[in-house]
N, C-alpha and C positions, 0 to 999 in steps of 0.2 A: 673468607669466601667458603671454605671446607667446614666450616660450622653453621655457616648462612644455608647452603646446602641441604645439608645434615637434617635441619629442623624445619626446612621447608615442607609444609603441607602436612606436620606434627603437632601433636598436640601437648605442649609444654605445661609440666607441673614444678614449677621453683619450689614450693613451699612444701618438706616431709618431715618427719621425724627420723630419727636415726635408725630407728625400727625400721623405718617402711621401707628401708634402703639395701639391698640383699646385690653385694656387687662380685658373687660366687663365678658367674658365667663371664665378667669381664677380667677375668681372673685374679680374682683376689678371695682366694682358698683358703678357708679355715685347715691347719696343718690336721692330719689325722695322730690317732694313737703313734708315738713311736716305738720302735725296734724292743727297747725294754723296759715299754710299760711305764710301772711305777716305781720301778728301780727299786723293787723287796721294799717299798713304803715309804721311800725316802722323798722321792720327788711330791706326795703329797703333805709330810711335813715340811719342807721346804716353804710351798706352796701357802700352808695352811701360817708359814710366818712371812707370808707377801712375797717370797721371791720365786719368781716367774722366769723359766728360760726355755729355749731351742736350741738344740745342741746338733747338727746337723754335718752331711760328710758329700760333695758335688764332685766330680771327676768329665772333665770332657777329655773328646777323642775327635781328633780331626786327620783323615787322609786325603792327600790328593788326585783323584779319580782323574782328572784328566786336565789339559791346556795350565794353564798359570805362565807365572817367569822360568821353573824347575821344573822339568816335566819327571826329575827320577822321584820315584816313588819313596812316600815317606808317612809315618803314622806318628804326630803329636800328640802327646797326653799331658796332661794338666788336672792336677786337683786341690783340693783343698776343705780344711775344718772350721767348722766356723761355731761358737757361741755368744747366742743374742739372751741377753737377761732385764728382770726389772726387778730393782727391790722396790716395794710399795713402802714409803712413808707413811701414808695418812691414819695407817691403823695405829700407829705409835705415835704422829703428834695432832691428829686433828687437822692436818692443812689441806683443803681440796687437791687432790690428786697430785700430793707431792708423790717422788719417785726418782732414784737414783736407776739411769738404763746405760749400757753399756756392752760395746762388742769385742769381740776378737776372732782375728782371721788367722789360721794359719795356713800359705798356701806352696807350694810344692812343684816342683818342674818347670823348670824356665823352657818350655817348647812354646813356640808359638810358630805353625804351619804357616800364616800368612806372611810375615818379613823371610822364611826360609824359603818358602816354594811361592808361595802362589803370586807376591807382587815384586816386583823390580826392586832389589836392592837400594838401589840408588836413589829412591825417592824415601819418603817417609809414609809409612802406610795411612790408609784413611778409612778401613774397618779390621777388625780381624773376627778369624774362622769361630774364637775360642774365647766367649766375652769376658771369662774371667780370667784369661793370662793379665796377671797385672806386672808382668816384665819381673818378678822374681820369687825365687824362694826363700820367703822368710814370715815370721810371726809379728802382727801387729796389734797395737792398737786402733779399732774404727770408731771409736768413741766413747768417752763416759763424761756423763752428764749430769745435772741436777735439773728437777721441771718441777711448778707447781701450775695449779690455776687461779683465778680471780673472778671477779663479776660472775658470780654465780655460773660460775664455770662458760663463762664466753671467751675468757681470755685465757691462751698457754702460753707461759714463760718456760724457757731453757737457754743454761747458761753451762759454760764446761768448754770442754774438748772436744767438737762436736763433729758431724759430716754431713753435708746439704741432704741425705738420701732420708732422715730422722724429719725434716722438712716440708721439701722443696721438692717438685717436679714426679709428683708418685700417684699418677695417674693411671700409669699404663705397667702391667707387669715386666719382670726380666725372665722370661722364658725360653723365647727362642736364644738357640745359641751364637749365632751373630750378630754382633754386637751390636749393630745400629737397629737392631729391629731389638734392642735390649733396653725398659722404658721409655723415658720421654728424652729431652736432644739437648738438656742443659750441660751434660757433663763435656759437650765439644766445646764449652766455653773457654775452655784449657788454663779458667784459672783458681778454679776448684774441683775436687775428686769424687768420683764414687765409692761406697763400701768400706773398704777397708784404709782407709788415711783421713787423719783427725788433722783439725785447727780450733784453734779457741774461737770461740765467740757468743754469742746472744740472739736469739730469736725469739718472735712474737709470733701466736696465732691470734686470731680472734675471729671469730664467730657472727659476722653481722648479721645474719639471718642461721636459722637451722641447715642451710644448701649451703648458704656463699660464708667463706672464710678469709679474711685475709692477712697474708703472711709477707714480715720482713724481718728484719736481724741484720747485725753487722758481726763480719767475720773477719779473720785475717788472712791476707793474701800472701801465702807462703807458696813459689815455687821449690821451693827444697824440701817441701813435705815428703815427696816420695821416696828420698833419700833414706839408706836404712837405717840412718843415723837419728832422726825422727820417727823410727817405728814405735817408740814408748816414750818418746821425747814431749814435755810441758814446755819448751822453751820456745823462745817468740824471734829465736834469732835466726836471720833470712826471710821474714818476714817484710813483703817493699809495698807496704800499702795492706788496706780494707776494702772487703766487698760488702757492697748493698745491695740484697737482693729484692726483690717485690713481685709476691707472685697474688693473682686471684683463683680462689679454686672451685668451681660450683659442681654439687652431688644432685643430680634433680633425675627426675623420671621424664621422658618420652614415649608415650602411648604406653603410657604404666610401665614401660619398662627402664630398669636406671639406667645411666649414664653420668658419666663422671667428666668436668670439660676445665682446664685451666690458662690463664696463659701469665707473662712473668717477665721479667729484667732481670738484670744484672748488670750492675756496674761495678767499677773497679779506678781508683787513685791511683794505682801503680802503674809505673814507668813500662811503656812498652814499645819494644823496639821494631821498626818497622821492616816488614818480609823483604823487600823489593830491591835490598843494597847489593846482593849479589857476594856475601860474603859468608852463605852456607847451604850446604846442598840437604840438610833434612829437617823435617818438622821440630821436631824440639831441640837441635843445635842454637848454640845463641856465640856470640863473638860480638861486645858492647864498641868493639873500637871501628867508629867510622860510621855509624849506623846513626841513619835518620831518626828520630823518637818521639812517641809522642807521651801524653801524659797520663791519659787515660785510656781504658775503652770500654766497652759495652758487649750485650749479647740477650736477644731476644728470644722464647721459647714460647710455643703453644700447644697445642693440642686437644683431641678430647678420644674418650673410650663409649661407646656406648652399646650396650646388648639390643638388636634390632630381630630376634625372634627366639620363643619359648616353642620348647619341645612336651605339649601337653600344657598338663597344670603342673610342669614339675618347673620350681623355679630357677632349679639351681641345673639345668638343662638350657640348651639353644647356642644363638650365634649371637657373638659381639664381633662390632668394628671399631679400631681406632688408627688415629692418625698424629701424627706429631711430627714437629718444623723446628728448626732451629737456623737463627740467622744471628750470623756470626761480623765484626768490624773487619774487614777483611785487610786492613793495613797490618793487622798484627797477628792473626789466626789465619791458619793454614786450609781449615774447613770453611768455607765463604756459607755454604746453603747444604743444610740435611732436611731431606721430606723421606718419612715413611709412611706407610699405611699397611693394615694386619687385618688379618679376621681371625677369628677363633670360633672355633665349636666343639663346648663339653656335652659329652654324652650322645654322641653323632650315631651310635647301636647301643641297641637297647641290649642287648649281651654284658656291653663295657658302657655304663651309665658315668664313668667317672676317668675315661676317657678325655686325651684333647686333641684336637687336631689344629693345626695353626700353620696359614701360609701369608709370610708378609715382602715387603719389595719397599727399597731403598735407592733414594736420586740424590746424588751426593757432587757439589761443583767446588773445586777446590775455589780459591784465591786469585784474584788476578793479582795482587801483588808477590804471592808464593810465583807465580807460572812466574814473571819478570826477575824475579830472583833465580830462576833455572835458566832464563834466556840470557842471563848478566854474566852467569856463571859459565857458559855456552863460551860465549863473546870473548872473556877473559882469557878462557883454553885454545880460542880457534878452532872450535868443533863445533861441526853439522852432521857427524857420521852416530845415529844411536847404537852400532856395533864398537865404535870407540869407551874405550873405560873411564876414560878421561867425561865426556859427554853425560850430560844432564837430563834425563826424560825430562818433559813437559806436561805437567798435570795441567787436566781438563776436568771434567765429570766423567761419572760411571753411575752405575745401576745395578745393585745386588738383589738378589733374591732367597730365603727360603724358604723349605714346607718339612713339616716337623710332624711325628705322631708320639705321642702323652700316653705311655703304657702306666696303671697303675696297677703294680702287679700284688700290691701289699697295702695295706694303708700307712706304709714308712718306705716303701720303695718305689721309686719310679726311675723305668727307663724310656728315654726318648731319642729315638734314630730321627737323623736330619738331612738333609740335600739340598745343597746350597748352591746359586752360580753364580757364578762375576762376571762381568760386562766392563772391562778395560779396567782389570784392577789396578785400583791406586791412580784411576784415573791414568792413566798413559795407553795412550792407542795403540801403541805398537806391541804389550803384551798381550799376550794369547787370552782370549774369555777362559774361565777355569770350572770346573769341577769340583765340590767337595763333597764327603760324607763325613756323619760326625754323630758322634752318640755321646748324649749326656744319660750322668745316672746322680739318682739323690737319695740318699739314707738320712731317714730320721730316726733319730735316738732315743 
């Protein structure tokens, strides 16, 4: 319906070349010069033997301005290094666009303001302040891979240790700093990861027209990936099943202007055990014994990005809008439905041409079989008092919001202050709507 919308009473161009396609304003920024250059000549001989990298340094900052579960005042910080590289093959064996690509994260400060202040303890959260706490500090592997092509380059192969982000669902930037307004809404699938956590497997692109691509692969469905025992780990062990994913992804213009639209599945063989037994009070707790299960499950993703006005004849200036859905088997996931929608506009004064400004808003309904899992749990204790310890909030939906401004103060620094609010975080009515502010910053190197 939200793409039927979209292209109503536009004028649709499917068919461009990769040239024609300039997707600068729905953000996807070519990186500038970093912090040291060419590194006294190094990074071009590097370069000049095919390997290609980004060596980069993100730090978020989140305070509690007002309302939440904790009203005492507190200031989170979180950061982290990260290096994304490619060795180019092709120059050394002749194979179309072979290439070994590979990352690594290192990330730093287990704070995360949103399970400390801003939602109820007691439940399991369903966004946080700070999209890259990924619950620890330590060094991983996020992938390394081997890729060629075929068919006169319509077809990409990749095969390794890999991460759906190298993929799948990369439509819409991760800018803002919370997290659901952070890409597209595959990663609530909760049975693969973002960025920085690897699993083996295989994917295809292909090419069927210059616009439309499409993409699938089989992976393995390891919940104990995030374990820090698997942060350099090739082993398959805790792995309970393969995902199939299958996405479509079309790049086309809208009244000459691009736009980028996908949408995708996800399936999964693994066992999964159903929310509603009443034998855990938070999202990712599990307890096998006694638990209804089923065999499989699924998870839907769509969305699209598209720039809907230029600032002059400058193209890499204007406003984009995107939107992106995620619906979730809600027997097994704790997130039943995510809808966001953003706008963006680079280069808003002409003073600051490179500039961004971005305000986006999130409707998030948990689970009806989570919410019967907190009433089971209720029932068990003999409590109806939400002032009791013992007692279990009842997740509903909620609605976040935030608005961010993109300071490029360097062409290797940027800082971005943000203000964010929640609307019954964590879904439970009974806590306070909340307050944040939060400042990201990024060095390129």
């Amino acid at each position: 319906m939200a793409l039927a919308v979209c292209l109503a009473g536009t004028s649709l161009q499917p068919a461009l070349a990769a040239s024609d396609w300039n997707g600068t304003v729905l953000g996807f920024e070519a990186p500038g010069e970093g912090m040291l250059g060419d590194m006294l000549g190094i990074r071009p001989i590097l370069e000049d033997h095919g390997f290609h990298y980004q060596l980069g340094y993100l730090s978020e900052s989140s305070y509690n301005a007002g309302g939440g579960y904790n009203h005492d005042k507190k200031l989170a910080y979180i950061d982290q290094f990260s290096l994304t590289f490619t060795q180019d093959l092709e120059m050394y064996t002749g194979i179309p666009d072979a290439a070994i690509e590979g990352n690594i994260v290192n990330r730093n400060h287990d704070d995360n303001l949103t399970s400390e202040r801003t939602q109820d303890p007691r439940v399991g959260f369903n966004d946080i302040a700070q999209e890259s706490w990924g619950g620890q500090s330590i060094t991983r592997l996020g992938w390394l891979t081997f890729g060629r092509s075929f068919d006169d380059r319509k077809l990409h192969w990749r095969i390794g240790m890999m991460n759906k982000n190298q993929d799948f669902d990369q439509i819409i930037p991760c800018d803002f700093q919370l997290l659901s307004q952070c890409g597209g809404k595959s990663a609530n699938s909760m049975t693969w990861y973002n960025w920085n956590k690897h699993y083996w497997g295989t994917t295809f692109q292909y090419k069927l027209t210059p616009s439309l691509t499409l993409k699938t692969g089989i992976m393995e469905q390891n919940p104990d990936a995030s374990e820090k025992k698997y942060a350099w780990s090739g082993s398959l062990k805790g792995a309970r099943g393969i995902l199939l994913p299958m996405e479509a992804e079309l790049k086309t213009k809208v009244n000459s202007l691009p736009g980028i639209y996908n949408f995708g599945l996800l399936y999964t063989n693994s066992p999964q055990q159903d929310l509603s037994e009443g034998k855990t009070q938070s999202v990712g707790a599990s307890d096998p014994d006694g638990y209804r299960s089923h065999s499989s499950t699924w998870f839907m993703y769509t969305g699209f990005n598209q720039q809907v006005t230029q600032r002059g004849d400058d193209p890499n200036r204007g406003m984009s809008v995107s939107y992106s859905l995620g619906l979730a088997d809600q027997r097994s996931n704790a997130i039943h439905l995510t809808q966001a929608a953003s706008m963006r506009y680079r280069g808003l004064f002409d003073a600051r041409p490179d500039d961004w400004l971005g305000f986006g808003m999130t409707y998030i309904k948990m689970s009806d079989h989570y919410r019967q899992n907190q009433e089971n749990l209720n029932a068990i204790y003999q409590v109806d008092d939400y002032g009791n310890p013992l007692y279990t909030p009842l997740s509903g939906h909620s609605v976040n919001a935030d608005l961010y401004y993109q300071v490029k103060v360097r062409s290797w620094l940027i800082l971005q202050p943000d203000l964010q609010y929640w609307y019954r975080p964590g879904g439970v009515k009974e806590t306070q709507d909340a307050w944040v502010t939060g400042l990201k910053a990024i060095v390129t190197f």
